[in-house]
C-alpha positions in Angstrom: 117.8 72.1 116.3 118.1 70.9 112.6 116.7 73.3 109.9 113.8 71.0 109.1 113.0 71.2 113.2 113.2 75.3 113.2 111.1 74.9 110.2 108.2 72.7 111.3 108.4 75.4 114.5 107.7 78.7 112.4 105.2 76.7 110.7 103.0 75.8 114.0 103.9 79.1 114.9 102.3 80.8 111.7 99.1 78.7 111.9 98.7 79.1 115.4 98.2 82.7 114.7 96.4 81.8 111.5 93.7 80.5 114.2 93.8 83.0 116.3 93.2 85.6 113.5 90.6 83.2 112.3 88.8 83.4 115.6 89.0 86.9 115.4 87.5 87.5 112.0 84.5 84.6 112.8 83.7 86.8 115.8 83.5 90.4 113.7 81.1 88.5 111.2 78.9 87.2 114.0 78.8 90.6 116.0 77.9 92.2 112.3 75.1 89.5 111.6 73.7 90.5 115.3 74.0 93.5 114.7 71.8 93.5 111.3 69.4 90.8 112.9 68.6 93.6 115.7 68.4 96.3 112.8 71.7 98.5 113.7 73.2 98.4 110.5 76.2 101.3 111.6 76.9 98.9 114.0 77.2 95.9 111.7 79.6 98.0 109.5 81.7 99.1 112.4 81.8 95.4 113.3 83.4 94.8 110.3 85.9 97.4 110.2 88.3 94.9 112.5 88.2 92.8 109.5 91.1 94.4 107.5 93.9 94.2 109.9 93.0 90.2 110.4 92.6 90.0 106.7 96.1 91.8 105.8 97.9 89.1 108.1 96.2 86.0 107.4 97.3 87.0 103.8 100.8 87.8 104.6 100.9 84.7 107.2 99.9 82.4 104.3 102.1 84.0 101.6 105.0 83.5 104.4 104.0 79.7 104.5 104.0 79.0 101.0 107.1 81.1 100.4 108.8 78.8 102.7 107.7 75.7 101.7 108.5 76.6 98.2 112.2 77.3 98.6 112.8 74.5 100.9 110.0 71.6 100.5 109.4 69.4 104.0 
């Protein structure tokens, strides 16, 4: 596999989970506005408690991305 190949890889492989981590924040917002439209607001705000671990690697994921594709352009 050439180095441009095991590149595109990581990338699919980074924003795959980019999606997935996506998915996961878009459901902890929904569950919180539920939660709110039904009056529970403890249980909107423990809904969005999940938040910061999703947040924390979607950040790192993208820095990852760009770091890569600054030291060695497609």
């Amino acid at each position: 596999m050439t180095d441009e190949a095991m590149k595109l890889a990581a990338f699919a492989q980074m924003i795959k989970a980019l999606q997935r981590d996506a998915a996961e924040i878009l459901e902890a917002v929904n569950a919180a506005a539920t939660h709110i439209d039904e009056g529970h607001r403890n249980s909107a705000v423990g809904a969005l408690c999940v938040l910061d671990f999703h947040l924390e690697r979607v950040n790192a994921l993208k820095t990852a991305v760009l770091t890569l594709h600054r030291v060695e352009p497609l």
